[in-house]
KETOR-209966 format. One record per residue (C-alpha): residue number from 1; residue in three letters; chain; x, y, z. Coordinates in pm, whole numbers, plus 32768, in hexadecimal, padded with zeros to 4 digits. Layout:
{r NUM, 'ALA', 'A', {X, Y, Z}},
...
REM end
This chain:
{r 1, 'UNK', 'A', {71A2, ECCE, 8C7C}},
{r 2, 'UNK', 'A', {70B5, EBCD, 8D6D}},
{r 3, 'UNK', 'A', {6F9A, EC5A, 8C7F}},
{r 4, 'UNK', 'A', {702B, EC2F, 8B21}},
{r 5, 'UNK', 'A', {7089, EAC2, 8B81}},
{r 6, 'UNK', 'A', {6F20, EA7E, 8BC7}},
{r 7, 'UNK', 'A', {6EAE, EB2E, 8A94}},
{r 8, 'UNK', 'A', {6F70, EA49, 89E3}},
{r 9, 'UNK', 'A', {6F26, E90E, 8A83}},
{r 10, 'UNK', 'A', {6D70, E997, 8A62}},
{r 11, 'UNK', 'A', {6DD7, E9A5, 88F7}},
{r 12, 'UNK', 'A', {6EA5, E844, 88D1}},
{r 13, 'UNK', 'A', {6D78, E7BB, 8994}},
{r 14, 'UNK', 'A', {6C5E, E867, 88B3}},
{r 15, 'UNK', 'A', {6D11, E7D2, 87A0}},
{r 16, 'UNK', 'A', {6D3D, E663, 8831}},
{r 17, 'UNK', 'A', {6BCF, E6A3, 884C}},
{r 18, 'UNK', 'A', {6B77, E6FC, 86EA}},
{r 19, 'UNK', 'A', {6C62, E5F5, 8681}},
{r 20, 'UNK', 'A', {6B9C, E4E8, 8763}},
{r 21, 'UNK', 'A', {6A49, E58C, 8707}},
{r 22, 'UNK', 'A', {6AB4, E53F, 858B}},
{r 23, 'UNK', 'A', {6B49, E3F4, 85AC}},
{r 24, 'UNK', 'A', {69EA, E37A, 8678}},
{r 25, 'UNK', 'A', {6940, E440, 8532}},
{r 26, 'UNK', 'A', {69F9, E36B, 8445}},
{r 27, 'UNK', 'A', {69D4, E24E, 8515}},
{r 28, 'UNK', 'A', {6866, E253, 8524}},
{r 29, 'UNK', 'A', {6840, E29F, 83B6}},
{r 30, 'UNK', 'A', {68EB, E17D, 8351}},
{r 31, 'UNK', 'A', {681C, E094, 843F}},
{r 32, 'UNK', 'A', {6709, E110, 83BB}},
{r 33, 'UNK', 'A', {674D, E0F6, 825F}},
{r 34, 'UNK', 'A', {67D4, DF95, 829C}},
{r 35, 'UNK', 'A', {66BB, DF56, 8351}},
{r 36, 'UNK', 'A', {65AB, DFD0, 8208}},
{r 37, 'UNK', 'A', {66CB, DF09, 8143}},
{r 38, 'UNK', 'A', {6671, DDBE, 8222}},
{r 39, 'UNK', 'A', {6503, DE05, 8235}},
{r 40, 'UNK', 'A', {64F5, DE3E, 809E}},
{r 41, 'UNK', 'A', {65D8, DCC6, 8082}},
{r 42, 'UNK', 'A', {64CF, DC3A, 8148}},
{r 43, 'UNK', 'A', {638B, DCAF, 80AB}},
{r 44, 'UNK', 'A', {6458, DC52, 7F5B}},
{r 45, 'UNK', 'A', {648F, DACF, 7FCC}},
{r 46, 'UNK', 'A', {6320, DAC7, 8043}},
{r 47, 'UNK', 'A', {6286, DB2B, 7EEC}},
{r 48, 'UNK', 'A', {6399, DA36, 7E56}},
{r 49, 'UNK', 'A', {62FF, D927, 7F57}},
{r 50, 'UNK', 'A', {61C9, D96D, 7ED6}},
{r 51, 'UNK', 'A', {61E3, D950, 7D98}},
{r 52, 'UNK', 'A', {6298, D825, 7D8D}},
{r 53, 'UNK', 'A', {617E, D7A6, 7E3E}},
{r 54, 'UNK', 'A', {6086, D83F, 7D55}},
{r 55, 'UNK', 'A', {6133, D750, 7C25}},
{r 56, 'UNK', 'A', {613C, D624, 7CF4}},
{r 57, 'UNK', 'A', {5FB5, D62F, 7D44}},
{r 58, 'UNK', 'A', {5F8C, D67F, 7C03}},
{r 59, 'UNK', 'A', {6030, D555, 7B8C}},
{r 60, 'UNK', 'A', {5F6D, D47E, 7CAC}},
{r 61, 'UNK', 'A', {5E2B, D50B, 7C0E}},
{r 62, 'UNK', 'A', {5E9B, D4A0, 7AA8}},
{r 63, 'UNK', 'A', {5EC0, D344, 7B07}},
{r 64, 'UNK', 'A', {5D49, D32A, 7B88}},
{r 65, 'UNK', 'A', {5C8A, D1FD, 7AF4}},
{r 66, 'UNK', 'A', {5B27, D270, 7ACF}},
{r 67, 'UNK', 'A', {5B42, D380, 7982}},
{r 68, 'UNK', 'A', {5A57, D455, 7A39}},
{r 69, 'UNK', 'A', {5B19, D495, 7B3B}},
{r 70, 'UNK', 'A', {5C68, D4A8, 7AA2}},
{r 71, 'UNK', 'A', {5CE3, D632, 7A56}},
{r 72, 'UNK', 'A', {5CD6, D62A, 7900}},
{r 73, 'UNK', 'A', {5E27, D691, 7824}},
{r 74, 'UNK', 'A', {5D71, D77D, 7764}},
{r 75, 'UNK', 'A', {5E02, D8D8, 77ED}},
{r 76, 'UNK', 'A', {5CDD, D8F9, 78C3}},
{r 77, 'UNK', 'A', {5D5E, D9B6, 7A06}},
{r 78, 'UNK', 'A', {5CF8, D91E, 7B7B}},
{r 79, 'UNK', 'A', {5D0B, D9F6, 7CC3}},
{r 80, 'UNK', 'A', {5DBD, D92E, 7DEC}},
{r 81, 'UNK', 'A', {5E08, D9AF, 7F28}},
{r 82, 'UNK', 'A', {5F43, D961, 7FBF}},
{r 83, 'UNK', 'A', {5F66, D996, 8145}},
{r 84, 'UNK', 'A', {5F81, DB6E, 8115}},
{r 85, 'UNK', 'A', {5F86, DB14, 7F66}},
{r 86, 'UNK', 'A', {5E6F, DB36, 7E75}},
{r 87, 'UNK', 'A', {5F37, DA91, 7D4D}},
{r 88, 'UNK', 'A', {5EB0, DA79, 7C06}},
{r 89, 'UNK', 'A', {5F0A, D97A, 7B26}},
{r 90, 'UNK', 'A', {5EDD, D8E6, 79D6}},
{r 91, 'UNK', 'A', {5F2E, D78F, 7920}},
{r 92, 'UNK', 'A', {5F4D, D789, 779B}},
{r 93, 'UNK', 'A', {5F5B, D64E, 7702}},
{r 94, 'UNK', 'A', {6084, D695, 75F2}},
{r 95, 'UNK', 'A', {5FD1, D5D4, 74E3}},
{r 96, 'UNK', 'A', {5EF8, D731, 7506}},
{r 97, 'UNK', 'A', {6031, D7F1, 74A8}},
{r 98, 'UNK', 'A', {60BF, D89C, 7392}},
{r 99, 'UNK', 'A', {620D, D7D2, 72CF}},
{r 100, 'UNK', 'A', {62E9, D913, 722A}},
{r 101, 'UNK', 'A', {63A7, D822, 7170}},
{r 102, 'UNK', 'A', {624A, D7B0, 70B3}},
{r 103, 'UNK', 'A', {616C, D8F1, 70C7}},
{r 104, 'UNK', 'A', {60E5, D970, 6F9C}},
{r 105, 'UNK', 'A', {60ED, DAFB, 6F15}},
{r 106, 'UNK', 'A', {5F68, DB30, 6F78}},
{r 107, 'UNK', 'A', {5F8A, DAE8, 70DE}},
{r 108, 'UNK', 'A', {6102, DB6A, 7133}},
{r 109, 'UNK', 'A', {604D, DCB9, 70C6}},
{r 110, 'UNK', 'A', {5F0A, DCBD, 716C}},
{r 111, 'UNK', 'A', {5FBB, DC5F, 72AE}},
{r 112, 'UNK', 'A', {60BA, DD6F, 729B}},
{r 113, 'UNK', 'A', {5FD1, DE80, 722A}},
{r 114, 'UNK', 'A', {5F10, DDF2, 7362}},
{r 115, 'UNK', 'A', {603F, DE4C, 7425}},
{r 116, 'UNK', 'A', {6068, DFB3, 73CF}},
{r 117, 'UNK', 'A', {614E, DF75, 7278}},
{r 118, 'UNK', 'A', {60FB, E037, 7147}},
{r 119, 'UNK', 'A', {607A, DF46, 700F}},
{r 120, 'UNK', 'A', {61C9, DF93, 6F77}},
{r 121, 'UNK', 'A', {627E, DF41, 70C0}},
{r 122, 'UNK', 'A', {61E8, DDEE, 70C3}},
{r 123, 'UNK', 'A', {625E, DDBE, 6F3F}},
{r 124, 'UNK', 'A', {639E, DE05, 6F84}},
{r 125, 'UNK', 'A', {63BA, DD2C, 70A4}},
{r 126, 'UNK', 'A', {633A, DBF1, 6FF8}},
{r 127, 'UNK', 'A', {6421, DC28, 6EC6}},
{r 128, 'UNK', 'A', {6542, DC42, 6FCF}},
{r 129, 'UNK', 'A', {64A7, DB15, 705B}},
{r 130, 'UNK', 'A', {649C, DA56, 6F20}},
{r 131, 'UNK', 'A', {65EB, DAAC, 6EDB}},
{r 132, 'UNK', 'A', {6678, DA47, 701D}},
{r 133, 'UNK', 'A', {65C0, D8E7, 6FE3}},
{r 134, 'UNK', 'A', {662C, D8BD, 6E7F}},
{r 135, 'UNK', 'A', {679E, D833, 6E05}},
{r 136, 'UNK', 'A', {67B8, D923, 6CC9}},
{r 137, 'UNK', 'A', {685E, DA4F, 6CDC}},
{r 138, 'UNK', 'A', {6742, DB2D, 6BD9}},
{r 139, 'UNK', 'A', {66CA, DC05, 6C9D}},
{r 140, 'UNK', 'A', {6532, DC3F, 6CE1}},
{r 141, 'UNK', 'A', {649B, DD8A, 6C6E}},
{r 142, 'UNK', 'A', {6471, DE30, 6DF1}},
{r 143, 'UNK', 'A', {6587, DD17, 6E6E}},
{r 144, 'UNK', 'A', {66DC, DCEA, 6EC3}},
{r 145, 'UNK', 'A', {680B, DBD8, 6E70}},
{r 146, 'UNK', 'A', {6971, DC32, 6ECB}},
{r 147, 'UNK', 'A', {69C9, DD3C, 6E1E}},
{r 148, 'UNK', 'A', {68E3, DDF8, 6ED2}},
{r 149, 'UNK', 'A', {6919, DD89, 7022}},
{r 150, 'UNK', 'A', {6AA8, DDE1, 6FEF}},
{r 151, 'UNK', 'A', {6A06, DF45, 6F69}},
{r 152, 'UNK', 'A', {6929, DF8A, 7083}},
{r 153, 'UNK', 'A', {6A92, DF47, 7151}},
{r 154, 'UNK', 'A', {6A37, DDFD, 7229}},
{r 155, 'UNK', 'A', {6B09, DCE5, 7262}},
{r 156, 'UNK', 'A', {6A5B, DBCD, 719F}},
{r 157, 'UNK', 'A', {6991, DB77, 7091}},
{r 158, 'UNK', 'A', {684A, DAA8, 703E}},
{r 159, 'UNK', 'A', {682F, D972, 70E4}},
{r 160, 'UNK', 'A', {67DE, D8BB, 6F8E}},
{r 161, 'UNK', 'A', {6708, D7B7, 701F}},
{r 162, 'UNK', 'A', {65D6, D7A3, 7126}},
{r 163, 'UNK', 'A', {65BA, D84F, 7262}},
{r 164, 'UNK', 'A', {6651, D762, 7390}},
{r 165, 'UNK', 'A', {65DA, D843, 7489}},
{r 166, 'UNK', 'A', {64F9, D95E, 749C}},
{r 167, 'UNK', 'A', {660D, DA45, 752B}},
{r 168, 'UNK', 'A', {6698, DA67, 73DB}},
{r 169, 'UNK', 'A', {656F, DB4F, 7343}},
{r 170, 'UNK', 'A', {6615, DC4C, 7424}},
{r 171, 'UNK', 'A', {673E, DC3A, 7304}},
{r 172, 'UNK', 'A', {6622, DC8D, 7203}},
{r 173, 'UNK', 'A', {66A9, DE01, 71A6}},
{r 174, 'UNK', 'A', {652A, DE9E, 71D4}},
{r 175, 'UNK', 'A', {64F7, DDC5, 72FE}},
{r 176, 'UNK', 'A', {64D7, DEA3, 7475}},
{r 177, 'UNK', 'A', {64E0, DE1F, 75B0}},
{r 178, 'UNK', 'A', {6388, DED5, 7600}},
{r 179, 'UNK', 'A', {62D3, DE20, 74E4}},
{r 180, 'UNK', 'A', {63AB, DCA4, 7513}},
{r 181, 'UNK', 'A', {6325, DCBE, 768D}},
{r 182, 'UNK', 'A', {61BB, DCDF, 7614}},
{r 183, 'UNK', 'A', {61FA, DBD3, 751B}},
{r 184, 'UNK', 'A', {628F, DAE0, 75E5}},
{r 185, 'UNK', 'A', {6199, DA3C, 7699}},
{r 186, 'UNK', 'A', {610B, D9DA, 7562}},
{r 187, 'UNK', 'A', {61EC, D934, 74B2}},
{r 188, 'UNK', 'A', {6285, D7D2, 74DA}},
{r 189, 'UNK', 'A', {635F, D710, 73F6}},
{r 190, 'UNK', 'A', {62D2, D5EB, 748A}},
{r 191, 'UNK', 'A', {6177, D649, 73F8}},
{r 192, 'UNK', 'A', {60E4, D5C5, 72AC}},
{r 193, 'UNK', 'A', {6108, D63A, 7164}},
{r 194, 'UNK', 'A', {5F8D, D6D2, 71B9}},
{r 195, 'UNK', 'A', {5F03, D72A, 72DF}},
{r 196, 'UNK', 'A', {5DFE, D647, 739F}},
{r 197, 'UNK', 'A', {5D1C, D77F, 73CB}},
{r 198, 'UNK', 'A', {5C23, D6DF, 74B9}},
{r 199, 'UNK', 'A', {5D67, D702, 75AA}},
{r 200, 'UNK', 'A', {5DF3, D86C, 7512}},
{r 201, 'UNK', 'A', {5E17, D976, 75F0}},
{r 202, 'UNK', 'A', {5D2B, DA93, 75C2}},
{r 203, 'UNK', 'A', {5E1D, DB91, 7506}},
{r 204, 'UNK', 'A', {5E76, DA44, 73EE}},
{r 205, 'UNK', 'A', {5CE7, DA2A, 73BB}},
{r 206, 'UNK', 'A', {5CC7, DBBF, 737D}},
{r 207, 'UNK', 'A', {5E0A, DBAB, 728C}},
{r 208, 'UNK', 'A', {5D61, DA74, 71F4}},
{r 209, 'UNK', 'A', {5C39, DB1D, 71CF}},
{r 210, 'UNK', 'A', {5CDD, DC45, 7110}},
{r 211, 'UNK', 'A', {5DB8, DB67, 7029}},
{r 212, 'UNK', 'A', {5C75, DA80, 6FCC}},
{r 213, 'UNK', 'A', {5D12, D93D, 7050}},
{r 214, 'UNK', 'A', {5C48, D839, 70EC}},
{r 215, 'UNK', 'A', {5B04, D7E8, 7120}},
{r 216, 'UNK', 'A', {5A54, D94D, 7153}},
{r 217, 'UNK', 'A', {593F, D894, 7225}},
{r 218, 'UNK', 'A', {59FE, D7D6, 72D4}},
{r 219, 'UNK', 'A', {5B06, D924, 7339}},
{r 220, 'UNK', 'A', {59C0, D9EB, 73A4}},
{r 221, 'UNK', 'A', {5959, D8C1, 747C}},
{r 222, 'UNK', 'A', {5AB9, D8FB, 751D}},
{r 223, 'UNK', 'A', {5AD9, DA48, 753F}},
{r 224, 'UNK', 'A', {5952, DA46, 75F1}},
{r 225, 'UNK', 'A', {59FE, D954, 76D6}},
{r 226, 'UNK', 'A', {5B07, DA0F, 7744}},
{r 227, 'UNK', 'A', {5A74, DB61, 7739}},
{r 228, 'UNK', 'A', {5949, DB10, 77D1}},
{r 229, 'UNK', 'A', {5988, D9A8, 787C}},
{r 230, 'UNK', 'A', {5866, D8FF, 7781}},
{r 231, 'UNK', 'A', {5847, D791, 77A2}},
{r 232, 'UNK', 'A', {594E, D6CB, 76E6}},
{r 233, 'UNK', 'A', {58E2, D5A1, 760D}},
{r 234, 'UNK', 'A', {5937, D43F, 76D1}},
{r 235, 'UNK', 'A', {5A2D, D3C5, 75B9}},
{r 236, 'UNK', 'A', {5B2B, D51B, 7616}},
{r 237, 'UNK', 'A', {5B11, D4AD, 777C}},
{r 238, 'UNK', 'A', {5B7B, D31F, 776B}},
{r 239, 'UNK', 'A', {5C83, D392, 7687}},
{r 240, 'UNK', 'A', {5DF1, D3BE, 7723}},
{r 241, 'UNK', 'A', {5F27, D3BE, 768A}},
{r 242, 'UNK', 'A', {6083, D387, 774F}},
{r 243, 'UNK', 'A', {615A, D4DC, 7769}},
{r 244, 'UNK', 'A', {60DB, D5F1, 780E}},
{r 245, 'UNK', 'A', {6130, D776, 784D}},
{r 246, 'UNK', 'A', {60CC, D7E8, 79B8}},
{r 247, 'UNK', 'A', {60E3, D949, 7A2A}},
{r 248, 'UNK', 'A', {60C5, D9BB, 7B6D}},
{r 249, 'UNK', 'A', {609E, DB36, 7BD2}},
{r 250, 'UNK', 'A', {605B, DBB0, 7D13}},
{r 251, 'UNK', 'A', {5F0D, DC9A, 7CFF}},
{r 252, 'UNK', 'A', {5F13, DD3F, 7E82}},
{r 253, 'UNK', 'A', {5FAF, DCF7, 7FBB}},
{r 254, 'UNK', 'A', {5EF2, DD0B, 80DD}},
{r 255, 'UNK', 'A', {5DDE, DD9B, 8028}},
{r 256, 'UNK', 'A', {5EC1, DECB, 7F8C}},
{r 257, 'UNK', 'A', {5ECC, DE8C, 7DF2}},
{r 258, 'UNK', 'A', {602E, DE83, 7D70}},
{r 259, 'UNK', 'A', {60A6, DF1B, 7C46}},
{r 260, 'UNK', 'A', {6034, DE53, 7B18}},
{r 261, 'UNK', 'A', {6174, DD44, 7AC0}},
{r 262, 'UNK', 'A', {6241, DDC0, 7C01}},
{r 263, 'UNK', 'A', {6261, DC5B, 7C90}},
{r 264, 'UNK', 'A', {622A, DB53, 7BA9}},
{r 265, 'UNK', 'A', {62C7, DA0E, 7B34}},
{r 266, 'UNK', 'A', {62BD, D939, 79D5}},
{r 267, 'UNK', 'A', {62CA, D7A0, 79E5}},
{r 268, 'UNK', 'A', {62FA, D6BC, 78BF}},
{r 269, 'UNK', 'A', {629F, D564, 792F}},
{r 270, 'UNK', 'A', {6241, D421, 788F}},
{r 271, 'UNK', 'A', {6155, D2FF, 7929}},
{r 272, 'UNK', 'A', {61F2, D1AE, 7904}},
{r 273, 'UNK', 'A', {60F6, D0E8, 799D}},
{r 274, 'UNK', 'A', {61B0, D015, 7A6F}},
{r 275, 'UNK', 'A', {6143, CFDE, 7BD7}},
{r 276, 'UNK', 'A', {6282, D035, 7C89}},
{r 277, 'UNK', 'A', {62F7, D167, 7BB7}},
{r 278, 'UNK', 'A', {61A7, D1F1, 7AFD}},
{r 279, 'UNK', 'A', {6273, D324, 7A4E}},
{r 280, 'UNK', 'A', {6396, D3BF, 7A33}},
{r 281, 'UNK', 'A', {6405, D52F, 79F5}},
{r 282, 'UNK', 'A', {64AD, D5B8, 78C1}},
{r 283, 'UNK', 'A', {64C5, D6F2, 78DE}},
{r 284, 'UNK', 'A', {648F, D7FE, 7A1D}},
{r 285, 'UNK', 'A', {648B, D97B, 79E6}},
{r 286, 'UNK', 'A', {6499, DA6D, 7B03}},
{r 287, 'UNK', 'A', {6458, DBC2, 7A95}},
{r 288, 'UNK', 'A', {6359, DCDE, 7A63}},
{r 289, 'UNK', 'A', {6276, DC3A, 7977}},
{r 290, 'UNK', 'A', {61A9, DCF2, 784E}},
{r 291, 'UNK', 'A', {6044, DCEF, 7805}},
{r 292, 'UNK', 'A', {5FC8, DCE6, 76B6}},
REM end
């Protein structure tokens, strides 16, 4: 009898034990995960940290006197290191960008065929673009007016008047998010009806090059620049206009390169000139950034 009670009580205590052994299992999973969940929240604010810092030195090196010394808002990319961050980062000068509420036919097509879209692609996407813009309801050959929106089974129609943000070519019908992110960073509605393309980013000058717009010397003298960092003409240096697009990504940390957009950050600001408060933001964008 003695010797079934303690076979019984070496079971209940193997099983306390297996119990315990599990519970300090669990136990030490979950500090470790919280632990990888702590360590991944702090390597997160860090490359936030340092990006933010990346846009304010950029905007500290914008407001240098001396033109040849300034960074230039050109899209030309600078390497700064940042405490364990290589950031790279670029300034573009909007009056360099592209206005989608003025762009002509030739150019909407050369720079979406320059992003991956078929020729046909690209005519159908500036027909829905037209159509968006315009306040008739006759439809474009390749476009699209109401009816067809209410067809293709989405909740609204065209706009019937110019863009007010660059969000809404998402609503185009043939738009994708893969092809908007690529476009994006070259496109402003604060732009000019042309581009200034002494400041145009290099995939505007190979579009522009395509579509015959512009000065075809003057685009080759760009593209040299920024392929092959040739001297730039004094006059594109001394000139500087007031809004400005700054990206930051991060290239490696602590010598280890990063995946290509991982960590990076998008500033809108404008320079106001005034002593006190020399710019001020408009618009911040933290997210995995595309390259063109």
């Amino acid at each position: 009898m003695i010797s079934k009670q303690q076979g019984v009580a070496l079971i209940l205590v193997l099983w306390v034990v297996v119990l315990l052994t599990v519970m300090a299992t669990s136990l030490t999973a979950i500090q470790r995960s919280e632990t990888q969940l702590t360590q991944l929240a702090l390597a997160s604010s860090r490359a936030e940290a340092a990006l933010t810092a990346g846009v304010y030195y950029a905007v500290q090196q914008l407001q240098v006197v001396n033109p040849q010394w300034r960074w230039q808002g050109d899209g030309r990319p600078y390497l700064w290191q940042f405490q364990d961050y290589r950031l790279r980062i670029t300034i573009q000068d909007e009056r360099g960008l592209l206005n989608p509420n003025s762009v002509d036919r030739p150019l909407w097509s050369a720079l979406l065929q320059l992003a991956g879209s078929s020729a046909r692609e690209a005519e159908q996407l500036y027909d829905q673009l037209q159509d968006w813009r315009d306040r008739d309801q006759l439809q474009s050959l390749n476009g699209a007016e109401d009816a067809l929106y209410i067809a293709s089974g989405v909740p609204y129609g065209a706009a019937d008047e110019p863009l007010v943000s660059i969000e809404e070519l998402l609503l185009l019908l043939q738009m994708s998010p893969q092809l908007y992110q690529q476009l994006r960073p070259l496109l402003s509605l604060r732009a000019a009806a042309q581009p200034d393309w002494m400041l145009a980013p290099l995939p505007l000058l190979q579009a522009a090059q395509l579509a015959q717009s512009g000065d075809p010397q003057q685009l080759q003298q760009r593209i040299n620049a920024l392929t092959f960092g040739a001297a730039m003409s004094e006059n594109s240096l001394s000139s500087q206009g007031d809004t400005f697009r700054i990206v930051v990504w991060i290239d490696a940390i602590r010598g280890e390169q990063v995946n290509d957009g991982q960590y990076s950050v998008a500033a809108t600001l404008q320079l106001t000139g005034l002593e006190r408060a020399g710019y001020h933001i408009i618009g911040w964008q933290r997210a995995p950034l595309s390259r063109f």
